[in-house]
N, C-alpha and C positions, 0 to 999 in steps of 0.2 A: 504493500500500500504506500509505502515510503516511496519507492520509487514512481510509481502512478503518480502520484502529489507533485513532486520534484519534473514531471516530465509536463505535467498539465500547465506548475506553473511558468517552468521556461516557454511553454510554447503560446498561451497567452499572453505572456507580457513582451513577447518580443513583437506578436501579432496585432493584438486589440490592445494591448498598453495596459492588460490589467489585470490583478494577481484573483482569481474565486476563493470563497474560506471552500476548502474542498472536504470540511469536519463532518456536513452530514453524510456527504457520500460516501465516505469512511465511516460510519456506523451502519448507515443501509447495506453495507457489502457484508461487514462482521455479524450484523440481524440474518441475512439472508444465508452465510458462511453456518450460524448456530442451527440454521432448521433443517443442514444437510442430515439425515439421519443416522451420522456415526459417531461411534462412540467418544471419540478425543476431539469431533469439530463441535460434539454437542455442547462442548465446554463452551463458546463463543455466547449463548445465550446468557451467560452473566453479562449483567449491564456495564460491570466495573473493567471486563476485557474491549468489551466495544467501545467504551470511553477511552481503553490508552488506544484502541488502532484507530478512530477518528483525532486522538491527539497527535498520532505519530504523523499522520497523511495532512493535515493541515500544517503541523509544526513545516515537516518537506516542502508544502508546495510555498510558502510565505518564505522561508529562508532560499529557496532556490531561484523564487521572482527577484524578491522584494532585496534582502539583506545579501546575496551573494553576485549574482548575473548581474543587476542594475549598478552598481558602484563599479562592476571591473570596466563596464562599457564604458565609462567616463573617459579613462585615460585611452580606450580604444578610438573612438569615436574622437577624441584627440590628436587622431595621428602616431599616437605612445605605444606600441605594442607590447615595449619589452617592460612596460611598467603596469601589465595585467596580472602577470603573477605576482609582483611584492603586495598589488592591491587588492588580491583575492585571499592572500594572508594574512592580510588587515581587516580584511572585510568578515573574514573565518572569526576571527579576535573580536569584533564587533558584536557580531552573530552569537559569540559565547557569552560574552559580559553582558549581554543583551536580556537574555534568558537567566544567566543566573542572577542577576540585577531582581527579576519581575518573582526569581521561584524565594528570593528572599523576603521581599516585599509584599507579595499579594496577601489580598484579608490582615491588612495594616487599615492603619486609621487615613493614611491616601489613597490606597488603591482594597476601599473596603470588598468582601466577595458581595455583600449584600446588593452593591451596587448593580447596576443595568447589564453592562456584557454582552448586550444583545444576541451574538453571535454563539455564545455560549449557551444559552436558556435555548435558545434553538434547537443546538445538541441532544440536551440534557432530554431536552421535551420528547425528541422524536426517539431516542433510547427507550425512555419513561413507556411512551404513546406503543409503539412497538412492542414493549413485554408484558402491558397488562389488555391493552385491547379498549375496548370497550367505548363509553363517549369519550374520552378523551383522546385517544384515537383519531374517532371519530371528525370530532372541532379540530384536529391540527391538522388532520387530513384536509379538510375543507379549504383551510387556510392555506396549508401546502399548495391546493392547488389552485386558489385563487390567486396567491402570490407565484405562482409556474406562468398560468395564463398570463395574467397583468405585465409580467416581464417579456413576456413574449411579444406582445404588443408594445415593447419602451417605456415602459410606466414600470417607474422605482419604488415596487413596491416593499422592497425591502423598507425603506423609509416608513413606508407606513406601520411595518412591523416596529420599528422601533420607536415610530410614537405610541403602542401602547404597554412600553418595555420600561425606557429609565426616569429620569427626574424630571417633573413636568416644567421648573423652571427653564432645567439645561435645555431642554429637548424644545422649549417656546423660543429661545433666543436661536438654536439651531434653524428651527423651522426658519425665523422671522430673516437671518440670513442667508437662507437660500434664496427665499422669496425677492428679497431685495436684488440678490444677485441676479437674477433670473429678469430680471422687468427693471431695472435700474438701465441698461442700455437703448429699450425705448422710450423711457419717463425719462430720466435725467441725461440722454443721449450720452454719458458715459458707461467708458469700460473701466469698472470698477478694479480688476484686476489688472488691468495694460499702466491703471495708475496708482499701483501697489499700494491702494487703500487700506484690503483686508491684510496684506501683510504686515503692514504698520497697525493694525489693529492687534494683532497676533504677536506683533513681536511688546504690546503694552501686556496685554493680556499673560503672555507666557513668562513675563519677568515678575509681575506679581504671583502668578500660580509658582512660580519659581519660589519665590520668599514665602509663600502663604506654607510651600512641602517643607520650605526648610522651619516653619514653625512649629509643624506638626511635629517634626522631631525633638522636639524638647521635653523633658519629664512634667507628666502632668499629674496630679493626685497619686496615687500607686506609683512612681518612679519607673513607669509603661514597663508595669508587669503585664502578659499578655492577658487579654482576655478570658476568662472560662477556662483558666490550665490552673488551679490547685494542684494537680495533678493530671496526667492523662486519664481517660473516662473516671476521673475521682465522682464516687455520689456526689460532692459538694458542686461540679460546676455542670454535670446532666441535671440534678435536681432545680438549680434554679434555672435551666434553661427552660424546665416545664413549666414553674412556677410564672414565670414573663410568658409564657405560650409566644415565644418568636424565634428570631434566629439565636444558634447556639454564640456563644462570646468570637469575638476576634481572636485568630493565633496568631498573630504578630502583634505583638506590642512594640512601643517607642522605642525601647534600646534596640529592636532587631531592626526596627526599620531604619534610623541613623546610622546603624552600624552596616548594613546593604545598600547603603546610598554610598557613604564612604567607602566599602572595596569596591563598587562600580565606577566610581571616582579613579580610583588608585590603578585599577585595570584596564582603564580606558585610559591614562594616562600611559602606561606600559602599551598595551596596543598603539597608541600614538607614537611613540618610540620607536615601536618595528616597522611602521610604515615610514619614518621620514628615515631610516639606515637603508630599510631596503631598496626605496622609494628614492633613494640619491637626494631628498631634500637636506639632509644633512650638509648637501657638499654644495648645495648651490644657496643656501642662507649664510648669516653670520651667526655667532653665538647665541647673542641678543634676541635678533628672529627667529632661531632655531624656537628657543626655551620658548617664545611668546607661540610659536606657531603649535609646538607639542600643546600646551597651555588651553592654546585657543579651541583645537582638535578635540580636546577629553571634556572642555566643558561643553561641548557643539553638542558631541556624543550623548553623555547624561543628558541635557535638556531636550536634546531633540526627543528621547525614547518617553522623557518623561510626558511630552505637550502631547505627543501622540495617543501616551497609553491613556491618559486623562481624557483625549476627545473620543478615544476608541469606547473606554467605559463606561461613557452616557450616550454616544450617540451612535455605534454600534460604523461612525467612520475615521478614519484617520487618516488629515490633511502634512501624509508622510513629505508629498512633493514639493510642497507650499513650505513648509519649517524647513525643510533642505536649502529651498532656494532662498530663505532668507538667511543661511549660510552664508551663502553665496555671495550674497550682494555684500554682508558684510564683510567680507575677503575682499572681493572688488574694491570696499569704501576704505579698506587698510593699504591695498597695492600689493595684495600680497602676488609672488609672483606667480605664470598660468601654471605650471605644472602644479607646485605644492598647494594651489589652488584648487585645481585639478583632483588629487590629493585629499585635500580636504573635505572636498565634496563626496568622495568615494565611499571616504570613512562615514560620515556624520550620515551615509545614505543607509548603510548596511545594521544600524539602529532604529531602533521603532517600531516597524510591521512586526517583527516575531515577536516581540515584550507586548504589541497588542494582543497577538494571534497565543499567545502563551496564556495569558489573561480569561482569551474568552475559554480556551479548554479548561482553567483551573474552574470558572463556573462552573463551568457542564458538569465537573469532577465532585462540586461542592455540592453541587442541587442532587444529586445521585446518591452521593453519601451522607447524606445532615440528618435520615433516621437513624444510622447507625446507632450502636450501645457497644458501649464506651466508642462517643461519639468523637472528642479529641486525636486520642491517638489514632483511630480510623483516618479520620482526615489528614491527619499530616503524613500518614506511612501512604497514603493513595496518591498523596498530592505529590509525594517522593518518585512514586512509581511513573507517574504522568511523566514528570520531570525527565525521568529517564526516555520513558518513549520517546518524548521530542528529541531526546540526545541523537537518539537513531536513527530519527528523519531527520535533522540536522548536518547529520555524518553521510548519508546515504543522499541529503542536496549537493553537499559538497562535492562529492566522488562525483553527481551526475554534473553539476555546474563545471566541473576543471575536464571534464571528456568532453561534452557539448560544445564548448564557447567558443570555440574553433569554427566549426562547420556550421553555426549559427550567424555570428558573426562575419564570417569570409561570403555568406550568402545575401548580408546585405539587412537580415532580423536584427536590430538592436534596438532594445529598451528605446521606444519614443523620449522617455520623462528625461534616460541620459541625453539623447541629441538636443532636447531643450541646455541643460546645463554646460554642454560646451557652446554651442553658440552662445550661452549668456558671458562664460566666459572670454567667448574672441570677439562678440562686439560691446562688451563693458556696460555702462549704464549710464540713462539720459542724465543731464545736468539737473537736479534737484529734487533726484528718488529717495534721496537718504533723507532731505529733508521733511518732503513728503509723508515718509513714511514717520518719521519721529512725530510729526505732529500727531497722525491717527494714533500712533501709540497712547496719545493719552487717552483719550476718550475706550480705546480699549482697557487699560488698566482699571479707568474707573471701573465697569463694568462688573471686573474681574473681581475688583476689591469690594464692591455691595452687594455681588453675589455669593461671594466667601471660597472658600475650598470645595464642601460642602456640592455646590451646583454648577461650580466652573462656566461662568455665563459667562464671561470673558473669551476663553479658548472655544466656546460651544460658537459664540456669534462670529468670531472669525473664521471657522471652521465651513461652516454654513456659506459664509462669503467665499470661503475657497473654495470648496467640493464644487456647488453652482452648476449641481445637476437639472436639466428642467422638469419641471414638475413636480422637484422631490420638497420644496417646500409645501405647496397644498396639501403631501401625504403625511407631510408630517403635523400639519397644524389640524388638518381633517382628522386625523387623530387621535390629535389631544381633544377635541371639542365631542369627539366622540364617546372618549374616555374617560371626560367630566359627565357628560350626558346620561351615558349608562350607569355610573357611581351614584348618579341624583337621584335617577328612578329608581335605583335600587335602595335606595333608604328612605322610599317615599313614605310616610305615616309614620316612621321612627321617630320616638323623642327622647328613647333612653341613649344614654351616650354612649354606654357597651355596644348596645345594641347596633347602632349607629358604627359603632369602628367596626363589629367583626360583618356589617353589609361590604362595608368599604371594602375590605380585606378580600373578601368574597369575588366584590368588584373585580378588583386585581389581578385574582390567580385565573376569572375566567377570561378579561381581557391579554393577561400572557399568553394564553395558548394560542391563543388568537394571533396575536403580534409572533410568537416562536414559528407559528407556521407557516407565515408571510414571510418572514427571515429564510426560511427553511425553503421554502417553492423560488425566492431568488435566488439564494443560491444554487439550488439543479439547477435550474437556468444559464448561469454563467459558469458553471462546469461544463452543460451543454454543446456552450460557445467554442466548445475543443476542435468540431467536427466543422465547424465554420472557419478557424484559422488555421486548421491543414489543408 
């Protein structure tokens, strides 16, 4: 399946430019693999097997697109041949710190599991929907295939799945910037994006989410003991999980999470290292430039993974290309020179999509296991496991990315989003984009900063502005209007206030199924797309 993943996604992203989450279709193969009637495949019908082979086959196909092929093409697509392989060694380094960065981190108080995932609930659902049958089944089936059709037609209906998925804040200002993207070239006869508006919105927005993560890292009440670990499945932290009837506590607490922020720091600064020795940037800077350019590279790296995995977690996309290229321009706005430019872009590209795509399988992996007994240690030995799977689609992109890139490339397929980044490099930037964009920064940070950590309205509306898919603002705001709608009527004559939350709650888990299987029918769809770019 690892290698399926890895072959789908180099051949989509070199074709249509775009990487599919390939996670259902790795669980529907492992579902259909468990009903063969023998004795050692009937093992596949555990739900917790088919959760690591749709982890293993996504983790592939997003590091073979997204974090491996796309950064080597830079220096290709530059003229640089013989600076493919130091930059495919950088990019492996990216790829790793990437993943173990997100397997430290997840279900912390930044990147809580509670949260949205979209792409994840999706998973989870169609495993769930598959082993037990019945309506729920049923509703995701329906969804599945309303979300198959609608795509099939160009309607992003995936969108629509995930307005009835994450935070209704995030997910309005997501809407509210597609929208504007979308109708802002016939209403304001600007191109919002040609006048790096949303960038500069993005680059306010991500320096605050930036300071808002490094706040979270500080000790707060408890000295961020984790969450519900008294002990692993100790009676003291199942019992009060029952007692709150919600989700079980966080396992990441504050010390874990500061302290996976800092070795991803420290590891990306080392990856930065290998790439400017092996990458000859060593020998064409001074010292001074050297230390700033390494510098520049590790924090590029952590921020870029983080802005991404934060838009990936509420709104189910991540404006991977958009955060690259404001890399970009900021190299440009330093002079830095085109190769270690070049360089820099490779690296900072080859983070992000898998710390997303890692994220939504730890969902999938969380909503699967959260009945367990002794609930703790289940989840973190499973989430272990996961972790491992993706190592093996990771390892198994690589192997196919370093045999492929050759006969891909010599044929004239490369990553669209790279040939945008060298031409941004050989014709540089109009006179007063830097400035430009400083100004939209603020009114993005505000944003960022009154809508807290919490709902990332900041990175969500610049996001919105970047993606600027058509149509997918209406799905997402038809949506949310839906999924206040249905929450109303569903508490209609309620005045007790218990009463009143467990309708809402009700609301919820029936509009996920909903939204899981719009997720779920876009993406067949754009796995689909396989038999279209061959």
């Amino acid at each position: 399946m690892s290698v399926l993943g890895a072959l789908i996604g180099i051949v989509l992203i070199t074709t249509l430019g775009v990487s599919p989450n390939t996670a259902v279709i790795g669980a529907l193969i492992a579902m259909l693999i468990g009903r063969i009637p023998l004795g050692m495949l009937s093992r596949m019908r555990s739900q917790h097997r088919q959760n690591l082979v749709q982890s293993a086959i996504s983790g592939s196909t997003f590091a073979a697109a997204n974090s491996l092929l796309t950064p080597i093409a830079v220096p290709f697509a530059l003229g640089r041949t013989d600076l493919v392989w130091p930059m495919l060694a950088g990019a492996a380094i990216g790829l790793a710190v990437d993943s173990w960065v997100l397997f430290r981190v997840f279900d912390s108080s930044l990147l809580p599991a509670t949260n949205s995932w979209p792409a994840g609930v999706a998973a989870a659902e169609t495993i769930k929907a598959g082993d037990t049958g019945g309506k729920k089944a049923v509703v995701l089936g329906v969804g599945a295939l309303v979300g198959l059709v609608g795509a099939l037609f160009k309607l992003p209906t995936s969108a629509a799945g995930v307005g009835f998925l994450g935070n209704i804040w995030a997910l309005l200002m997501f809407g509210i910037g597609l929208t504007v993207a979308e109708y802002a070239p016939d209403v304001l006869h600007t191109d919002l994006s040609a006048a790096h508006v949303p960038h500069g919105l993005m680059i306010g927005a991500g320096l605050v989410a930036l300071v808002q993560a490094l706040l979270l890292m500080r000790n707060r009440g408890g000295g961020g003991k984790d969450a519900g670990s008294e002990a692993p499945g100790s009676v003291a932290g199942d019992a009060r999980s029952e007692v709150r009837g919600d989700e079980p506590g966080r396992t990441v607490g504050t010390a874990r999470l500061r302290l996976g922020l800092l070795e991803g720091m420290a590891l990306f600064l080392g990856g930065a290292v290998v790439v400017a020795v092996t990458g000859g940037v060593a020998g064409g800077l001074s010292v001074p430039g050297l230390i700033g350019w390494v510098l520049l590279a590790a924090v590029a790296a952590i921020v870029h993974q983080l802005i991404v995995g934060l838009a990936a977690m509420h709104s189910g996309w991540f404006p991977a290309f958009a955060v690259t290229l404001i890399v970009l321009i900021v190299g440009l706005v330093l002079h830095i020179p085109t190769v270690p430019l070049a360089l820099l872009v490779g690296y900072t590209a080859s983070t992000g999509p898998a710390f997303a795509d890692i994220g939504y399988d730890f969902k999938a992996g969380w909503l699967l296991r959260r009945d367990a007994t002794p609930w703790h240690v289940f989840e973190l030995d499973g989430r272990r496991q996961q972790y491992l799977a993706q190592l093996v689609g990771f390892a198994v992109a690589l192997v196919v990315v370093a045999l492929a890139w050759k006969s891909f490339f010599s044929d004239g397929r490369v990553p669209p989003v790279a040939e945008v980044y060298v031409t941004t490099i050989k014709t540089g930037l109009d006179p007063g984009t830097m400035q430009t964009m400083l100004l939209w920064a603020i009114p993005g940070a505000l944003v960022q900063f009154l809508g807290g950590p919490s709902r990332q309205m900041g990175v969500l509306l610049a996001t919105g502005l970047l993606v600027a898919t058509p149509n997918a603002g209406w799905m997402v705001l038809g949506a949310l209007v839906i999924r206040q709608g249905y929450t109303m009527w569903r508490r209609r004559g309620l005045t007790d206030r218990t009463a009143r939350k467990e309708s809402d709650e009700k609301a919820e888990n029936d509009l996920s199924l909903v939204g899981a299987g719009l997720v779920a029918g876009s993406s067949l769809n754009d796995v689909g797309q396989l038999t279209k770019a061959l």
